[in-house]
C-alpha positions in Angstrom: 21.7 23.8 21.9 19.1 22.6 19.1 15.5 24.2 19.7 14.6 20.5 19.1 16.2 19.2 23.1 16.6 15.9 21.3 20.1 15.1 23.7 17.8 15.3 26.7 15.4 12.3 24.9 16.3 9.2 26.8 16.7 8.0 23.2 19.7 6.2 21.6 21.0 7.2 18.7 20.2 3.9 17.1 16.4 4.9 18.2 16.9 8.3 16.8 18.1 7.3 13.1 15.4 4.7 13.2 12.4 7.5 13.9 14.0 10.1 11.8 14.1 7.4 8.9 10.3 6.6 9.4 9.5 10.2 9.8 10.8 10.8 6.2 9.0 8.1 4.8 5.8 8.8 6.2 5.8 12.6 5.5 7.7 12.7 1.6 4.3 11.1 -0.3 2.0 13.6 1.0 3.9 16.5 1.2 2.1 17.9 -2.4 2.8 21.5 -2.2 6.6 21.6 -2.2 6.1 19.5 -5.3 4.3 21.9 -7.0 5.5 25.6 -6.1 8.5 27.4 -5.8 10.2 26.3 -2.6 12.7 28.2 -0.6 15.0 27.2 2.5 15.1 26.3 5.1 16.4 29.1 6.0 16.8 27.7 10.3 14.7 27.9 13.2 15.5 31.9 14.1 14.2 32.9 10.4 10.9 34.5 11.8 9.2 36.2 8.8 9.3 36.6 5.0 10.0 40.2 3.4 7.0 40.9 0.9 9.2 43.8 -0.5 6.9 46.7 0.8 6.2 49.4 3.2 3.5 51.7 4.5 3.9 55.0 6.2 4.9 55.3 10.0 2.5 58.8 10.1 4.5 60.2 13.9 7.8 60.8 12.4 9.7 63.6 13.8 9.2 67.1 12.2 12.1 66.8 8.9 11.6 63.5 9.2 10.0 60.9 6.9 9.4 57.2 8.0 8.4 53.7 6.7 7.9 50.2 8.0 8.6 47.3 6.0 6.2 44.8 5.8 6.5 41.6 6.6 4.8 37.7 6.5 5.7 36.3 9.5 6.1 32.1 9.9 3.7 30.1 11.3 4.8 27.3 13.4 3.2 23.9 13.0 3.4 21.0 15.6 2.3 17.8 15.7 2.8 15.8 19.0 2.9 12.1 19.8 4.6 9.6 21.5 6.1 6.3 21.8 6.5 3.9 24.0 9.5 3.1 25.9 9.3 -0.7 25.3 8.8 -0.3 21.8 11.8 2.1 21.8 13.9 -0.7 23.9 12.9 -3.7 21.0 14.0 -1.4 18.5 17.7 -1.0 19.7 17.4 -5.0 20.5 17.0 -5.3 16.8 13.1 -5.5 16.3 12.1 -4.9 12.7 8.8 -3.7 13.6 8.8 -1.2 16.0 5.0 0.5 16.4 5.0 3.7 15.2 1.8 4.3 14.4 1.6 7.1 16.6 4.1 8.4 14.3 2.2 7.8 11.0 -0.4 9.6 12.4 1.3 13.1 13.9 2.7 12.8 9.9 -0.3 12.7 8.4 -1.6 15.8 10.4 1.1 17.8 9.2 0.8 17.3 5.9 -2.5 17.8 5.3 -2.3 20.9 7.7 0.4 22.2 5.0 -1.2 21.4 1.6 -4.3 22.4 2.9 -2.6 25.8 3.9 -1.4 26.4 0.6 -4.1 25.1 -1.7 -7.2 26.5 0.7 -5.5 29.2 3.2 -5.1 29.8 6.8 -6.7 32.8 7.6 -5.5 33.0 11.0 -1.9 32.3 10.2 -2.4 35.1 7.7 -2.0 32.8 4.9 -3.8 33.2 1.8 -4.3 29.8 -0.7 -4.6 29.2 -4.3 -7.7 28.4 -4.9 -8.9 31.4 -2.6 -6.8 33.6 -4.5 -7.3 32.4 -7.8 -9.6 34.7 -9.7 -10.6 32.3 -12.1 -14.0 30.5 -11.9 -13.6 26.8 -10.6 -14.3 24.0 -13.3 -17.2 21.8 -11.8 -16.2 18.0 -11.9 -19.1 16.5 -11.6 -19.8 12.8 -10.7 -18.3 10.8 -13.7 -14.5 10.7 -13.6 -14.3 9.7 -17.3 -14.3 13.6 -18.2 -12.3 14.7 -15.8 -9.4 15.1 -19.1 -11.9 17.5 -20.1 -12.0 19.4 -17.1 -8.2 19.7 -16.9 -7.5 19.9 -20.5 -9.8 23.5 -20.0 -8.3 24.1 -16.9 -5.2 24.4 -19.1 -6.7 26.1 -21.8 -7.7 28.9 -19.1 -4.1 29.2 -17.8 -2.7 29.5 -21.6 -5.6 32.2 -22.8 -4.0 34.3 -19.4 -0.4 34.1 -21.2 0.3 31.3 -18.1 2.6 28.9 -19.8 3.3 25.3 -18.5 4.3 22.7 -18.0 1.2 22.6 -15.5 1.1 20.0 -12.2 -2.2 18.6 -11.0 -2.8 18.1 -7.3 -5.6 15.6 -6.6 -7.1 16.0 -3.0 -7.2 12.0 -1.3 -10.9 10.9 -3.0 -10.3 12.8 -6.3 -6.7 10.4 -6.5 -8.2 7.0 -5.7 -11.2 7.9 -8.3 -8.7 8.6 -11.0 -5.6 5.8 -10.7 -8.6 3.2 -10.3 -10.1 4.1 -13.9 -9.5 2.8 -17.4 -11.1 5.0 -19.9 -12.8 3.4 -23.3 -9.9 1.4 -25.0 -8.4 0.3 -21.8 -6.0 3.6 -21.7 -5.6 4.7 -18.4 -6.7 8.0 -16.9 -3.6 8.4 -14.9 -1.5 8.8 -18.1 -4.5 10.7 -20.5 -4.4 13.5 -17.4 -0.6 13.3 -17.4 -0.3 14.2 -21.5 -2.2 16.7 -20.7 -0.7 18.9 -17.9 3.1 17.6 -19.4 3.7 17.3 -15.8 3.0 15.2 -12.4 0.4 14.2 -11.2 0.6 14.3 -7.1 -1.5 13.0 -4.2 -2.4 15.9 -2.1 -4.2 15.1 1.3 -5.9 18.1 2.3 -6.9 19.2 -0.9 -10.3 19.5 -1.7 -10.9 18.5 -5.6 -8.4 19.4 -7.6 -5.6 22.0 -8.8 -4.1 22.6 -12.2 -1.2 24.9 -11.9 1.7 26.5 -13.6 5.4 24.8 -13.3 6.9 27.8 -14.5 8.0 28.8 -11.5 7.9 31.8 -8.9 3.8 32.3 -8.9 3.3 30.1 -6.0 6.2 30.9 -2.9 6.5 28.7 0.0 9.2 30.0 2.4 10.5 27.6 4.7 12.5 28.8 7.9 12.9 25.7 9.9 12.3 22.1 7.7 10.1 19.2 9.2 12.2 17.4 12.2 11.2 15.8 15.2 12.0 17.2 18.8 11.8 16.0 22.3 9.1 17.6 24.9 9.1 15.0 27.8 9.0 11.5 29.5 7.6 9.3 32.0 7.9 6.0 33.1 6.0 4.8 29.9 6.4 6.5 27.1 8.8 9.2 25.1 6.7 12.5 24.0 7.7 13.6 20.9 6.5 16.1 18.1 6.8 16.9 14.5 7.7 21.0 13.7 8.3 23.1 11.1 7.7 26.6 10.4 7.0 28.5 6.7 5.0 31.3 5.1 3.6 30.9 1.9 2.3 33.9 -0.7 1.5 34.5 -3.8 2.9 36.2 -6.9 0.9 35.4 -9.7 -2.4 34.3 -8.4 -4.0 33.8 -12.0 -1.6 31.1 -12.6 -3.9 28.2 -10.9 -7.4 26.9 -11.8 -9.2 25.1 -9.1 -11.5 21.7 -9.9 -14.2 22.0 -6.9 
């Protein structure tokens, strides 16, 4: 039986390709940080933790006897509940092309910020450590006037290539950092989308959660996001109104190369 219960949902299967659909579209444009490091899985809901290839000393061995545990990052497990109603459920399978799933958008949107916002910033108490914590580089100040912000990446990138960090690089603009940048045309009428896109020879992506900015490497394998089981929606309960729902996933994230990321605060 799936961890997920979704058989015991009074939910057709109509209703369920219909949520599962919507849940894909609402969660693939914000989900930043897969974009932008090395990603891994999923690997299924019993994968529990991530071996960081080390050990320390277990110091009570027996006498003859030497002993070492591995160590280990366990997954955290990230939920997002919601629910929907029953009637909207029933118009769906009758063929209604606009079902309200805002409940939906929103348990999304929760989730993916949670994520990038793990990665990029850290979750201390899911033992995660972010980029821009790690990062022992000095963050580039933006300031208020967008027009140099190809300056700020452009040395962003300079830093990484002085550290023997080669590219391509990505850019992950947190929510106000994006709408500031894709509304401006620099001097010329060129826009600043494409000027910060020359620069990093890579994407550009919309990261809710994300404070700033990132530059980072593309290289791959500096930045490891483990995933054990992938983003799905299960089944938790019902009444005589509505269907309750949830968005899970679970992953660990470390890093190998922490100098391979400059953060734009």
């Amino acid at each position: 039986m799936s961890n997920l219960l979704r058989r015991h949902a009074p939910i057709t299967e109509a209703g369920w390709e219909e949520i599962d659909r919507e849940a894909k579209e609402r969660l693939m444009p914000g989900l930043a940080a897969r974009r932008l490091v090395s990603f891994s899985g999923p690997h299924g809901w019993q994968h529990s933790a991530t071996s960081l290839g080390r050990v320390m000393p277990v110091e009570d061995a027996a006498e003859g006897l030497e002993a070492q545990r591995r160590i280990v990052l366990p997954l955290v497990e990230l939920r997002a509940p919601f629910a929907i109603s029953r009637e909207e459920l029933r118009a769906g399978d009758r063929g209604a092309a606009d079902m309200d799933l805002e409940p939906l958008d929103k348990a999304a949107q929760r989730v993916v910020t949670a994520e990038n916002a793990a990665v990029f910033h850290g979750w201390s108490a899911a033992g995660i450590a972010g980029i821009t914590e790690a990062t022992p580089h000095p963050p580039i100040s933006r300031g208020d006037d967008v027009e140099k912000y190809p300056g700020h990446v452009a040395r962003a990138v300079e830093l990484l290539l002085r550290h023997g960090i080669g590219g391509p690089y990505g850019l992950a603009l947190g929510g106000r950092d994006w709408t500031r940048v894709v509304e401006t045309t620099e001097h010329g009428g060129y826009p600043l989308f494409e000027h910060l896109r020359e620069i990093v020879q890579g994407p550009l992506v919309w990261a809710p959660g994300v404070e700033g900015a990132v530059v980072l490497s593309l290289r791959g394998e500096d930045f490891l996001f483990e995933s054990g089981q992938d983003l799905a929606v299960g089944y938790w309960s019902h009444d005589a109104t509505h269907v309750h729902l949830y968005l899970e996933e679970s992953f660990s994230f470390r890093i190998a190369t922490p100098e391979a990321a400059v953060a734009i605060a």
